[in-house]
PyMOL Python script that loads the backbone (N, CA, C, O; Angstrom):
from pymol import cmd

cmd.read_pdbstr("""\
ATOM      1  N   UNK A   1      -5.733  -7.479 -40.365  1.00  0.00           N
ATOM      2  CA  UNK A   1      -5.565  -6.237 -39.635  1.00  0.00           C
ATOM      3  C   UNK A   1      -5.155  -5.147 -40.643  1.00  0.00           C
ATOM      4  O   UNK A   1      -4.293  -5.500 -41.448  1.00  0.00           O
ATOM      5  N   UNK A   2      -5.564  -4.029 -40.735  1.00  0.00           N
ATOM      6  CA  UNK A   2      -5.080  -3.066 -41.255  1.00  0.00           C
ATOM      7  C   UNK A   2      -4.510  -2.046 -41.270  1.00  0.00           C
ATOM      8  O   UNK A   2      -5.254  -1.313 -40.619  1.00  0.00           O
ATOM      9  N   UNK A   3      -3.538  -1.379 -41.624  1.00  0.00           N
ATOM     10  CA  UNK A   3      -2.364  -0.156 -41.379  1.00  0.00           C
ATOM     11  C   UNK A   3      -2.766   0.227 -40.032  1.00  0.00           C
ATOM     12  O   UNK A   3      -2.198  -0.269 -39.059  1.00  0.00           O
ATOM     13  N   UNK A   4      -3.691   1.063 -39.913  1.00  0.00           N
ATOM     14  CA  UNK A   4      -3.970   2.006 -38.576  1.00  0.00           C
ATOM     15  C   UNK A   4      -3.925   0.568 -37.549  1.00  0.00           C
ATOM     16  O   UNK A   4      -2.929   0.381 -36.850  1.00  0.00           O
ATOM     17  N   UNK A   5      -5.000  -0.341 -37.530  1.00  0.00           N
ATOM     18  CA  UNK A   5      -4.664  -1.340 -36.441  1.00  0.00           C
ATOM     19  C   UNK A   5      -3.498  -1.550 -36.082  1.00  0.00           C
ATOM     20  O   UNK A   5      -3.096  -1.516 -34.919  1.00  0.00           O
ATOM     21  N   UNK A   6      -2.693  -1.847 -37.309  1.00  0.00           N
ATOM     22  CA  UNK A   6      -1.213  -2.497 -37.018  1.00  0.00           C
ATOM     23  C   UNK A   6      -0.619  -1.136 -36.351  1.00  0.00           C
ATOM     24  O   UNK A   6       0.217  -1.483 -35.517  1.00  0.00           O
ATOM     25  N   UNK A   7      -0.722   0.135 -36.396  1.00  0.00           N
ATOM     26  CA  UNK A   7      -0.143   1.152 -36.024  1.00  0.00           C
ATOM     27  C   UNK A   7      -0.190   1.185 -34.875  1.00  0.00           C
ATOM     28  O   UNK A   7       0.835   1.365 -34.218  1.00  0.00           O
ATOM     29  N   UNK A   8      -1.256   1.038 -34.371  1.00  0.00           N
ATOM     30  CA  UNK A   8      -2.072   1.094 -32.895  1.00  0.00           C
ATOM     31  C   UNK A   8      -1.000   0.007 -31.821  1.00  0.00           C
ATOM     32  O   UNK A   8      -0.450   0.145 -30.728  1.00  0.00           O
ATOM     33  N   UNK A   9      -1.102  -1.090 -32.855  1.00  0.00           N
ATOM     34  CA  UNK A   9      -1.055  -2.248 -32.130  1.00  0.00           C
ATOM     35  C   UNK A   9       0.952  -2.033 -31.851  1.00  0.00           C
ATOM     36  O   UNK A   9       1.516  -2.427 -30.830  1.00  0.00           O
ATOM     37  N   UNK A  10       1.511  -1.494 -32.766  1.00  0.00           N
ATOM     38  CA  UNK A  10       2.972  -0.934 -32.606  1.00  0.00           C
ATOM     39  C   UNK A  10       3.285  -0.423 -31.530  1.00  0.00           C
ATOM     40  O   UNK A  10       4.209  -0.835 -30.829  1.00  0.00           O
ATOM     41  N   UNK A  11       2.517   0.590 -31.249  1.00  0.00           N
ATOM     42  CA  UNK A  11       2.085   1.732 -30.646  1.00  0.00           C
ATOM     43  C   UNK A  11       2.193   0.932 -29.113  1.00  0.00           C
ATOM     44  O   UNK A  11       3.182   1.044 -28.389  1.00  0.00           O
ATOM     45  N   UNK A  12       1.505   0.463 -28.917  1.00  0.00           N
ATOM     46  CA  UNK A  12       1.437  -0.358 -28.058  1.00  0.00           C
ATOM     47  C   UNK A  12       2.732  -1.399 -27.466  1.00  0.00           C
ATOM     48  O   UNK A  12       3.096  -1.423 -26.291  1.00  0.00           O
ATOM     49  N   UNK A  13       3.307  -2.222 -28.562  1.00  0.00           N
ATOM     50  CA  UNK A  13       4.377  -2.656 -28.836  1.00  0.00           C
ATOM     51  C   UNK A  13       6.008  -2.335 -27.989  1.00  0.00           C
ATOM     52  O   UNK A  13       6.774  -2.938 -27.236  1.00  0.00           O
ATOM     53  N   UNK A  14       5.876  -0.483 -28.941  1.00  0.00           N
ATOM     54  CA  UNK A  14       6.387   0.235 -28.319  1.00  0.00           C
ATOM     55  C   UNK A  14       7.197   0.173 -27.179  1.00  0.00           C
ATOM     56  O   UNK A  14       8.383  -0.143 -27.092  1.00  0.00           O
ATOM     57  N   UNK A  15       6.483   0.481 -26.409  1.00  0.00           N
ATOM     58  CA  UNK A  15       6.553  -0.035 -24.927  1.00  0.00           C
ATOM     59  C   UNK A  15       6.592  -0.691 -23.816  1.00  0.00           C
ATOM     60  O   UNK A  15       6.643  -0.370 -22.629  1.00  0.00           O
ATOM     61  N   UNK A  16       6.560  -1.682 -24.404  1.00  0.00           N
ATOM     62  CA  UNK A  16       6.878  -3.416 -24.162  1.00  0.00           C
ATOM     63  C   UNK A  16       7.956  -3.505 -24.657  1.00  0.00           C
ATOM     64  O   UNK A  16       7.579  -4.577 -25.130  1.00  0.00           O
ATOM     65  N   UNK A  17       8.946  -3.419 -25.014  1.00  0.00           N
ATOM     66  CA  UNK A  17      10.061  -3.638 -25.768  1.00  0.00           C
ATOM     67  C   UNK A  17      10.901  -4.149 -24.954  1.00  0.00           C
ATOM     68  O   UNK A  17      11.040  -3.523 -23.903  1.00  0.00           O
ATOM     69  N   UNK A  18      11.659  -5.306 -25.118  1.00  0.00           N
ATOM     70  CA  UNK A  18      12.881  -6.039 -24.316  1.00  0.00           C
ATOM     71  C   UNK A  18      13.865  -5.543 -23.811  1.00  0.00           C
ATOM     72  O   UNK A  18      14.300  -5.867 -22.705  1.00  0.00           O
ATOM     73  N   UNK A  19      14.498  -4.432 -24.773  1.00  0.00           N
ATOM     74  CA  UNK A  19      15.177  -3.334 -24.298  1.00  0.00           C
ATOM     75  C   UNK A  19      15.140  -2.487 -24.982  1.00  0.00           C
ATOM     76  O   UNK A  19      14.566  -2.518 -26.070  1.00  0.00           O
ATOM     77  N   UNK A  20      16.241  -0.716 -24.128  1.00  0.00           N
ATOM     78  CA  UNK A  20      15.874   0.273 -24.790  1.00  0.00           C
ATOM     79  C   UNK A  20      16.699   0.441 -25.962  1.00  0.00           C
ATOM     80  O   UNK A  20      17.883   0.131 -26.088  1.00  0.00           O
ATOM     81  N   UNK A  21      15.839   1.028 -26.894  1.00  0.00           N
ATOM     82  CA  UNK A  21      16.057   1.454 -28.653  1.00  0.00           C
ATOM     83  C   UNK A  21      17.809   2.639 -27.975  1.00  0.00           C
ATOM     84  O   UNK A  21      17.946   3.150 -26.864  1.00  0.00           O
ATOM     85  N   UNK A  22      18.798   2.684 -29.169  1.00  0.00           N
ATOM     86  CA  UNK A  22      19.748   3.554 -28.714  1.00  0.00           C
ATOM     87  C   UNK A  22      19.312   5.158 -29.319  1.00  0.00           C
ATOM     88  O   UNK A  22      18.558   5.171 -30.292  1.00  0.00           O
ATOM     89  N   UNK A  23      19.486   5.651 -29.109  1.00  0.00           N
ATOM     90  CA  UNK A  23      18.650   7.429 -28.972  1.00  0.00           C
ATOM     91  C   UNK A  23      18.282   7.598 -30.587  1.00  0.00           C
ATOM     92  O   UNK A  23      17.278   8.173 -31.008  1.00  0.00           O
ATOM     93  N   UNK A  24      19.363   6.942 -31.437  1.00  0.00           N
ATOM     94  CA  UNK A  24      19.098   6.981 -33.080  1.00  0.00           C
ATOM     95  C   UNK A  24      18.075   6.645 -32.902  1.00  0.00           C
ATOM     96  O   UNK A  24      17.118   7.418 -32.873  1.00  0.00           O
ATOM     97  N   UNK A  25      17.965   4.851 -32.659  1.00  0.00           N
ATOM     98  CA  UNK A  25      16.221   5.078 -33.376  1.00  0.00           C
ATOM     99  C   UNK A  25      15.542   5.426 -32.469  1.00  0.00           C
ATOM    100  O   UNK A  25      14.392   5.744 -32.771  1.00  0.00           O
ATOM    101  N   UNK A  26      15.939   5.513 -31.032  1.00  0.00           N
ATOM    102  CA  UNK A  26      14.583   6.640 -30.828  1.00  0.00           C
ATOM    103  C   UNK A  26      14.134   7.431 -31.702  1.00  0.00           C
ATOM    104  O   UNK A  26      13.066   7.067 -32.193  1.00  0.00           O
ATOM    105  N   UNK A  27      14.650   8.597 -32.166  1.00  0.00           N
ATOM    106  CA  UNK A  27      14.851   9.928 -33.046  1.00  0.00           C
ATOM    107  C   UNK A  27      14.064   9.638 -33.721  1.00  0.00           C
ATOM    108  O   UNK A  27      13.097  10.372 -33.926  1.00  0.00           O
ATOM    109  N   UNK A  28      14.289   7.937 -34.552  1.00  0.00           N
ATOM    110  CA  UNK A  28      13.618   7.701 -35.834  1.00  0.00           C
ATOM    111  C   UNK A  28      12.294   7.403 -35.205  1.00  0.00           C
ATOM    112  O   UNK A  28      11.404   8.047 -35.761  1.00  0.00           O
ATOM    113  N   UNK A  29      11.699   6.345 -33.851  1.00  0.00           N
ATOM    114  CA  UNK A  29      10.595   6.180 -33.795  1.00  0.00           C
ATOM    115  C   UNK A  29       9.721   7.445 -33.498  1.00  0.00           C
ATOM    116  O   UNK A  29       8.544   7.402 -33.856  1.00  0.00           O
ATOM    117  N   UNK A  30      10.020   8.150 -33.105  1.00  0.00           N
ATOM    118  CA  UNK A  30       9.642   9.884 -32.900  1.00  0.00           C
ATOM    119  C   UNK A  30       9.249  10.212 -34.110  1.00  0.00           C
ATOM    120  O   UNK A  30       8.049  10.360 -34.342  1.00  0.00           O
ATOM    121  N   UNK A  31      10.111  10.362 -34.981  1.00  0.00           N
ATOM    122  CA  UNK A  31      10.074  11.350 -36.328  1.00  0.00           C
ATOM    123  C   UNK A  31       8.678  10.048 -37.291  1.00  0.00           C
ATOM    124  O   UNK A  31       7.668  10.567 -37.766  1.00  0.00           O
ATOM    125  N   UNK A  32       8.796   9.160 -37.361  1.00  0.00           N
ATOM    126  CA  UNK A  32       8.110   8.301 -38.067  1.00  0.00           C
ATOM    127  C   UNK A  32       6.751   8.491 -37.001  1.00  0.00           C
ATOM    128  O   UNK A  32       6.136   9.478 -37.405  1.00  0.00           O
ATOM    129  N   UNK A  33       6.313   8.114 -36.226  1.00  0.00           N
ATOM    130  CA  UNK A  33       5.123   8.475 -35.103  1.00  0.00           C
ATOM    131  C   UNK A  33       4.554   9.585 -35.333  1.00  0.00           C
ATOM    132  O   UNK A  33       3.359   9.735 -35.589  1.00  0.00           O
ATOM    133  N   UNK A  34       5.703  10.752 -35.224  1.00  0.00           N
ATOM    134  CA  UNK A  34       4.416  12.638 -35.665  1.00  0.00           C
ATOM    135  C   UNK A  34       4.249  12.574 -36.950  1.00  0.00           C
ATOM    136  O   UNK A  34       3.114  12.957 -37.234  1.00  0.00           O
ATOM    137  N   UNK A  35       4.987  12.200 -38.055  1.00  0.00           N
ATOM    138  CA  UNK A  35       4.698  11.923 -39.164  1.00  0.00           C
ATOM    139  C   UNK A  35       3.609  11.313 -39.404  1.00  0.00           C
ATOM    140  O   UNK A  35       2.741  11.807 -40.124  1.00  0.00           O
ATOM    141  N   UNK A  36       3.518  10.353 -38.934  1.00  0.00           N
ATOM    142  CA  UNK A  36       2.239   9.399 -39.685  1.00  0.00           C
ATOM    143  C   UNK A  36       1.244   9.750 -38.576  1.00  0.00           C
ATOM    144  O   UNK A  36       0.248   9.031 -38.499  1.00  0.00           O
ATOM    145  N   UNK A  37       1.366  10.671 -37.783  1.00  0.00           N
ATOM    146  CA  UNK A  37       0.128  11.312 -36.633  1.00  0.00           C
ATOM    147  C   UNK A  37      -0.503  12.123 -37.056  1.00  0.00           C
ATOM    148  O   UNK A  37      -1.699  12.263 -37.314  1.00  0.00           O
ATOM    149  N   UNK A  38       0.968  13.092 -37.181  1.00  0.00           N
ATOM    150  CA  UNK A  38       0.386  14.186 -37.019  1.00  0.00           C
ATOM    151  C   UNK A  38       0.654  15.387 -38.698  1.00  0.00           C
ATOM    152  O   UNK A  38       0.395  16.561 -38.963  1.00  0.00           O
ATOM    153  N   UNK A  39       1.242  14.307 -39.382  1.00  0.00           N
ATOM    154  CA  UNK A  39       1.901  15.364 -41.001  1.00  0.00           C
ATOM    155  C   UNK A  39       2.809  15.833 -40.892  1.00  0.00           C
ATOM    156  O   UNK A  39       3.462  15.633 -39.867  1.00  0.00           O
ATOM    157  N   UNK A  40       3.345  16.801 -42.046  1.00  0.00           N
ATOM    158  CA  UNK A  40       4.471  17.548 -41.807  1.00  0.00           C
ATOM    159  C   UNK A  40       4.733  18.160 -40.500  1.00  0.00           C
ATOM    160  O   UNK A  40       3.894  18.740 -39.811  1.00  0.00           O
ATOM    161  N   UNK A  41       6.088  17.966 -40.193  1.00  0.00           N
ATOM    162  CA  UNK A  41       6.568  19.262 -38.941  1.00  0.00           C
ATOM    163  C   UNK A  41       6.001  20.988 -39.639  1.00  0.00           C
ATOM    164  O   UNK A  41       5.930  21.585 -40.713  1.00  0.00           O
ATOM    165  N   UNK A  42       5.611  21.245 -37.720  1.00  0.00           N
ATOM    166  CA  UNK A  42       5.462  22.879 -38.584  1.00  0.00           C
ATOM    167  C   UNK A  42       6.236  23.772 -37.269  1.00  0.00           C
ATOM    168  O   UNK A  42       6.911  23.244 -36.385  1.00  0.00           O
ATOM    169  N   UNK A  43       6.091  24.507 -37.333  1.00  0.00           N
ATOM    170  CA  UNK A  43       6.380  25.710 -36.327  1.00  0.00           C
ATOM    171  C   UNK A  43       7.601  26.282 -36.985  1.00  0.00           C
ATOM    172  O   UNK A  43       7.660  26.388 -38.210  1.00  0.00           O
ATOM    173  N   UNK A  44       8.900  26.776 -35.930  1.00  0.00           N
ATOM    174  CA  UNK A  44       9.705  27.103 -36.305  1.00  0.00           C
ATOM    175  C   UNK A  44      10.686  26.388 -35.544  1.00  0.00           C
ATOM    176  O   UNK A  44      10.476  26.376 -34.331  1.00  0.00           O
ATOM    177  N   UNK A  45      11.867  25.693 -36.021  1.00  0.00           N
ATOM    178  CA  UNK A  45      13.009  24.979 -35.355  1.00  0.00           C
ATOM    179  C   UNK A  45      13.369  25.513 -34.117  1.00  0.00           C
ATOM    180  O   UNK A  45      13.326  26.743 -34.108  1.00  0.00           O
ATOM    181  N   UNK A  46      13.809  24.836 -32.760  1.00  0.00           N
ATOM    182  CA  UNK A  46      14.213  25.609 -31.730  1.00  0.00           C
ATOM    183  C   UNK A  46      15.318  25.693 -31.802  1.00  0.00           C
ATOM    184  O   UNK A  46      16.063  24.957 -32.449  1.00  0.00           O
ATOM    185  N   UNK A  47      15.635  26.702 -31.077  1.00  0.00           N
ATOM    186  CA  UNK A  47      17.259  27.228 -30.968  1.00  0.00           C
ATOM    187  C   UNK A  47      18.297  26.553 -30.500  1.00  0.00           C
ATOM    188  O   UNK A  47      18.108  25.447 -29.995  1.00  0.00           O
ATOM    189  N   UNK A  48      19.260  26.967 -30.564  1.00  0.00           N
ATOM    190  CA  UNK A  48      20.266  25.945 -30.455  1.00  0.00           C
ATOM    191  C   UNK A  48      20.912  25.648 -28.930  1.00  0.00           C
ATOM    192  O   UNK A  48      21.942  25.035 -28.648  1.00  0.00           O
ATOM    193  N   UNK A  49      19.624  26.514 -27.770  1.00  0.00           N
ATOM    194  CA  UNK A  49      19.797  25.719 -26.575  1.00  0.00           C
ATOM    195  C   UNK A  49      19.210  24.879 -26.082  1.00  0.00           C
ATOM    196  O   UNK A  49      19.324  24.523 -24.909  1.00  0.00           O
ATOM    197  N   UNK A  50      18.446  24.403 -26.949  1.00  0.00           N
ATOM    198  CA  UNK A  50      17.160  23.427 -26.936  1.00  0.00           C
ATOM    199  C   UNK A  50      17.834  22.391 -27.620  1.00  0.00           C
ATOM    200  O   UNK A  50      17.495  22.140 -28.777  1.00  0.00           O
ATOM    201  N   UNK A  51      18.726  21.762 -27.082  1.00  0.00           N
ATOM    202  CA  UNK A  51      19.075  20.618 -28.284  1.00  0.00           C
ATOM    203  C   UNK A  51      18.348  19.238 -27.940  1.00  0.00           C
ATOM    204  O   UNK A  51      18.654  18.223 -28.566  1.00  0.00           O
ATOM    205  N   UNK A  52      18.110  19.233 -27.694  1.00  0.00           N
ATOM    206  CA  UNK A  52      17.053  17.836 -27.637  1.00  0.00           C
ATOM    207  C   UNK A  52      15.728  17.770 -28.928  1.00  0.00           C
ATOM    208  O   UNK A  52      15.498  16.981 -29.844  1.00  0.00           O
ATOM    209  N   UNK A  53      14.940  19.248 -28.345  1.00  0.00           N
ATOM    210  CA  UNK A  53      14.109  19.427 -29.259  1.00  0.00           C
ATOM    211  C   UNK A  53      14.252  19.617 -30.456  1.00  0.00           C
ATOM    212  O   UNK A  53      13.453  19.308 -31.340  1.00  0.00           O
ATOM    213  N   UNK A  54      15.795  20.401 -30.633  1.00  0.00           N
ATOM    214  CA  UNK A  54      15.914  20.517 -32.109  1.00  0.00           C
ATOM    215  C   UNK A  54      16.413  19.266 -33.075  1.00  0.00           C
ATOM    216  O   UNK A  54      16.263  19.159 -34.292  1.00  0.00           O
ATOM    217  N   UNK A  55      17.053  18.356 -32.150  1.00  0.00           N
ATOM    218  CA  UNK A  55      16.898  16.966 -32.721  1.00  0.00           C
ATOM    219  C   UNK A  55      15.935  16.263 -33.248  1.00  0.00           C
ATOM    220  O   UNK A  55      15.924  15.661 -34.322  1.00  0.00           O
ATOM    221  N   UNK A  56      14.585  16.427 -31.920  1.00  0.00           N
ATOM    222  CA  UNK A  56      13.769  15.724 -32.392  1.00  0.00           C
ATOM    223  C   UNK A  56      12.833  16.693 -33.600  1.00  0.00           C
ATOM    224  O   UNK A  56      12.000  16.078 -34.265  1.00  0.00           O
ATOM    225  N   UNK A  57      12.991  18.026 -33.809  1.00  0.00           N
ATOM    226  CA  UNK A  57      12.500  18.590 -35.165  1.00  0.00           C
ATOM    227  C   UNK A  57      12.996  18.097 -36.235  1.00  0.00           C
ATOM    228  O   UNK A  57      12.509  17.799 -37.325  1.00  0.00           O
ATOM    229  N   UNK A  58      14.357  18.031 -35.655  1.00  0.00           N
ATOM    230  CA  UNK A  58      15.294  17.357 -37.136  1.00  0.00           C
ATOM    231  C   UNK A  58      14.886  16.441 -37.595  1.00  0.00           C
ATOM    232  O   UNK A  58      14.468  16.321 -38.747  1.00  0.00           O
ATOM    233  N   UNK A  59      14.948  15.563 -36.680  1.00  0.00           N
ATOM    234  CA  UNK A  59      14.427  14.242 -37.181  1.00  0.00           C
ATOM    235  C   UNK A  59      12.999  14.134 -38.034  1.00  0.00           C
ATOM    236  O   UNK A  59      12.837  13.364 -38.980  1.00  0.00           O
ATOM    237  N   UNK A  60      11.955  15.092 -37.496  1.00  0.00           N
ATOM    238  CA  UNK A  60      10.740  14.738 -37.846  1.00  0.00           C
ATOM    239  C   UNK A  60      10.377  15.857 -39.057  1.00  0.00           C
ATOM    240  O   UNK A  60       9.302  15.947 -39.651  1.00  0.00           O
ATOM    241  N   UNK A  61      11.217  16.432 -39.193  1.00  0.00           N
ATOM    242  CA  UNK A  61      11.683  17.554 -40.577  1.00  0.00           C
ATOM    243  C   UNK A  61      12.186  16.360 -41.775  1.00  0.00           C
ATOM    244  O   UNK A  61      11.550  16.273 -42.825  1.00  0.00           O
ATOM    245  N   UNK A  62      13.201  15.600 -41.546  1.00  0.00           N
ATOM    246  CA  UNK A  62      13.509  14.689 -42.170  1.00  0.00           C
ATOM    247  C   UNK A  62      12.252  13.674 -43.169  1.00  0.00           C
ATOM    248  O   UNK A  62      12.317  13.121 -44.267  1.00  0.00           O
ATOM    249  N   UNK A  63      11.212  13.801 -42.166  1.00  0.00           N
ATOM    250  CA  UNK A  63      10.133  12.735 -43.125  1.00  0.00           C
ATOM    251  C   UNK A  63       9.238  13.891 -43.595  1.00  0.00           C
ATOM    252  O   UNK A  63       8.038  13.640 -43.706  1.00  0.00           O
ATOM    253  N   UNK A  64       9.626  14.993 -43.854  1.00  0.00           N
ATOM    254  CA  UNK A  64       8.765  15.526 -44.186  1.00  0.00           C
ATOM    255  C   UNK A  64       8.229  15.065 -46.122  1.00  0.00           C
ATOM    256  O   UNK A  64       8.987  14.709 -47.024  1.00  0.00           O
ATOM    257  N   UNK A  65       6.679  15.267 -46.184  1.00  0.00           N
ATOM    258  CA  UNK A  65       6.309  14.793 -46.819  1.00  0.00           C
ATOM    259  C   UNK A  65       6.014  12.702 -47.491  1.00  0.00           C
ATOM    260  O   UNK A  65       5.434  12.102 -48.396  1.00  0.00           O
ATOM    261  N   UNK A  66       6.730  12.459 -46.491  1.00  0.00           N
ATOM    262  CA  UNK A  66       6.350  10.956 -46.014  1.00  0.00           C
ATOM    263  C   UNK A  66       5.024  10.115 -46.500  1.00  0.00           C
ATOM    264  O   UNK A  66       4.128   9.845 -45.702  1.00  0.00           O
ATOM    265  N   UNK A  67       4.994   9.837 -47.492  1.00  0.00           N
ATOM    266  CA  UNK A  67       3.189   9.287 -46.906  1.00  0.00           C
ATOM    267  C   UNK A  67       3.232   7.553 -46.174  1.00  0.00           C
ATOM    268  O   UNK A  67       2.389   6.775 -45.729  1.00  0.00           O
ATOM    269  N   UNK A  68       4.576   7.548 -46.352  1.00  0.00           N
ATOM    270  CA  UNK A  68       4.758   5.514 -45.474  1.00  0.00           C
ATOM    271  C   UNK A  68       5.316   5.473 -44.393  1.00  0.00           C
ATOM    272  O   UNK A  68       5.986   4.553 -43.925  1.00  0.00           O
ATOM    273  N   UNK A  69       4.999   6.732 -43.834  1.00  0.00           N
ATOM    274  CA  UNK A  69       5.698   6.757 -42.307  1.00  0.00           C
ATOM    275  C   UNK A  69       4.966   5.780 -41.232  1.00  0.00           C
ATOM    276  O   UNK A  69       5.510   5.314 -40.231  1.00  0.00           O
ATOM    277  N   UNK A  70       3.512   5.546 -41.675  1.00  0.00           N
ATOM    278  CA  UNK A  70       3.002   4.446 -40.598  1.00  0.00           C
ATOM    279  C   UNK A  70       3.605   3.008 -40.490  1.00  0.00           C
ATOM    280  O   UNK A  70       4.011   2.321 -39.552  1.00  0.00           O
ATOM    281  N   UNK A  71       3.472   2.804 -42.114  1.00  0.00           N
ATOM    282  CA  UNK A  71       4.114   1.708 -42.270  1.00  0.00           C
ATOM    283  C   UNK A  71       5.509   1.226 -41.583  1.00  0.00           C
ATOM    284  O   UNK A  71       5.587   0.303 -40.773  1.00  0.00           O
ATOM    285  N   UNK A  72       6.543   1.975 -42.026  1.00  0.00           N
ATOM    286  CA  UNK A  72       8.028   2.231 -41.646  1.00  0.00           C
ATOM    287  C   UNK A  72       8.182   2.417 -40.083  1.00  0.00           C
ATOM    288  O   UNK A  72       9.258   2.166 -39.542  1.00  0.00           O
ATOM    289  N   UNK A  73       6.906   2.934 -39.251  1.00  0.00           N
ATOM    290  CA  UNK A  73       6.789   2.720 -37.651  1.00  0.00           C
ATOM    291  C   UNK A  73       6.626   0.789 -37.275  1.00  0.00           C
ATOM    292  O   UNK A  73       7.181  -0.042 -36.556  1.00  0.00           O
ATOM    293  N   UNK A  74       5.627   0.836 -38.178  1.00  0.00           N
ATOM    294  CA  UNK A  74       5.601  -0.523 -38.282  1.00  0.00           C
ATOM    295  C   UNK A  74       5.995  -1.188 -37.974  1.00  0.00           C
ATOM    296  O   UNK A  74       5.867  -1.794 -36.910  1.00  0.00           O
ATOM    297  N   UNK A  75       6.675  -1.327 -38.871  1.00  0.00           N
ATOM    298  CA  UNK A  75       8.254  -2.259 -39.614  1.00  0.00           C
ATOM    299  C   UNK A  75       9.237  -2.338 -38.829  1.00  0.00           C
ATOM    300  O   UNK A  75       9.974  -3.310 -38.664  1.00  0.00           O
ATOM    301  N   UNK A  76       9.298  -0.799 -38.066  1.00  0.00           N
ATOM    302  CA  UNK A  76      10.386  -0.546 -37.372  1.00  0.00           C
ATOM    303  C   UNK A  76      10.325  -1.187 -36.056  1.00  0.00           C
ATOM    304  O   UNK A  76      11.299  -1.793 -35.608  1.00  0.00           O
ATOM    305  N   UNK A  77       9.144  -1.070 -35.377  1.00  0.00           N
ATOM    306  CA  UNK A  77       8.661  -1.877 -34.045  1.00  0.00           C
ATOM    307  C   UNK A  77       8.882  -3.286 -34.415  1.00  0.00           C
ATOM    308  O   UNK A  77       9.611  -3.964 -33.690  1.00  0.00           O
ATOM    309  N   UNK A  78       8.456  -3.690 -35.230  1.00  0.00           N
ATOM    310  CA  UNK A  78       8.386  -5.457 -35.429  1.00  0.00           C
ATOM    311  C   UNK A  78      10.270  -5.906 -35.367  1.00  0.00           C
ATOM    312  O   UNK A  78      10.911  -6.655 -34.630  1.00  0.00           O
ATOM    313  N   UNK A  79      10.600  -5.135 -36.375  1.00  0.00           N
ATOM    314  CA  UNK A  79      12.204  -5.452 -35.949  1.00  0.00           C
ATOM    315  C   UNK A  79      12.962  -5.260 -34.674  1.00  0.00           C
ATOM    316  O   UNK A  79      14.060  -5.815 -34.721  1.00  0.00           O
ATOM    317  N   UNK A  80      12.732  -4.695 -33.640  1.00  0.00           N
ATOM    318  CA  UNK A  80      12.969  -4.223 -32.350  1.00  0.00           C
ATOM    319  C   UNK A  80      12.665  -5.080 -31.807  1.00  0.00           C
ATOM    320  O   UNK A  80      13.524  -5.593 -31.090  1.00  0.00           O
ATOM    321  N   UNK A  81      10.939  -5.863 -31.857  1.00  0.00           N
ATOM    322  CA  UNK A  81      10.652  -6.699 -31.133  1.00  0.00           C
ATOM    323  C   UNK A  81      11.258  -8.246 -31.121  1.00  0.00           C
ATOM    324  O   UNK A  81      11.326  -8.896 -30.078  1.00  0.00           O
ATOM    325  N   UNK A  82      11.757  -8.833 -32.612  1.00  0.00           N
ATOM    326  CA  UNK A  82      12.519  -9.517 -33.044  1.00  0.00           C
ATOM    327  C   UNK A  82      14.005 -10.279 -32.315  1.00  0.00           C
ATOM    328  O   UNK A  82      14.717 -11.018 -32.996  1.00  0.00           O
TER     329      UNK A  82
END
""", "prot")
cmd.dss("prot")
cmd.show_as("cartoon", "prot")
cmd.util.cbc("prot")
cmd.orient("prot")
């Protein structure tokens, strides 16, 4: 199987999960997911009554420039599922 399969197949994973991830790694499966989706974060950070969203910018600001973020989704699902 290869990266994108295994991504897919995470992806999938995901959501099956035994139980729920605590909001950290949510954050992280978020930020690792648009990363290896979608590239760098862009826009502009939301304000600071938006705190949810600006978490999850944070977070996905954090991998910016990433190129093993699929992997590290990966990795990260397989240990969850564990």
């Amino acid at each position: 199987m290869n990266l994108q399969q295994q991504f897919e197949q995470a992806l999938l994973d995901s959501k099956t999960l035994s139980e729920r991830p605590d909001n950290m790694t949510l954050l992280t499966m978020y930020a690792l997911f648009k990363q290896a989706s979608c590239g760098d974060v862009t826009g502009e950070r939301p304000g600071f009554t938006d705190m949810v969203g600006r978490a999850k910018w944070d977070a996905w600001n954090a991998q910016k420039g990433s190129t093993d973020a699929m992997q590290r989704y990966v990795d990260l699902i397989a240990d969850l599922k564990d």
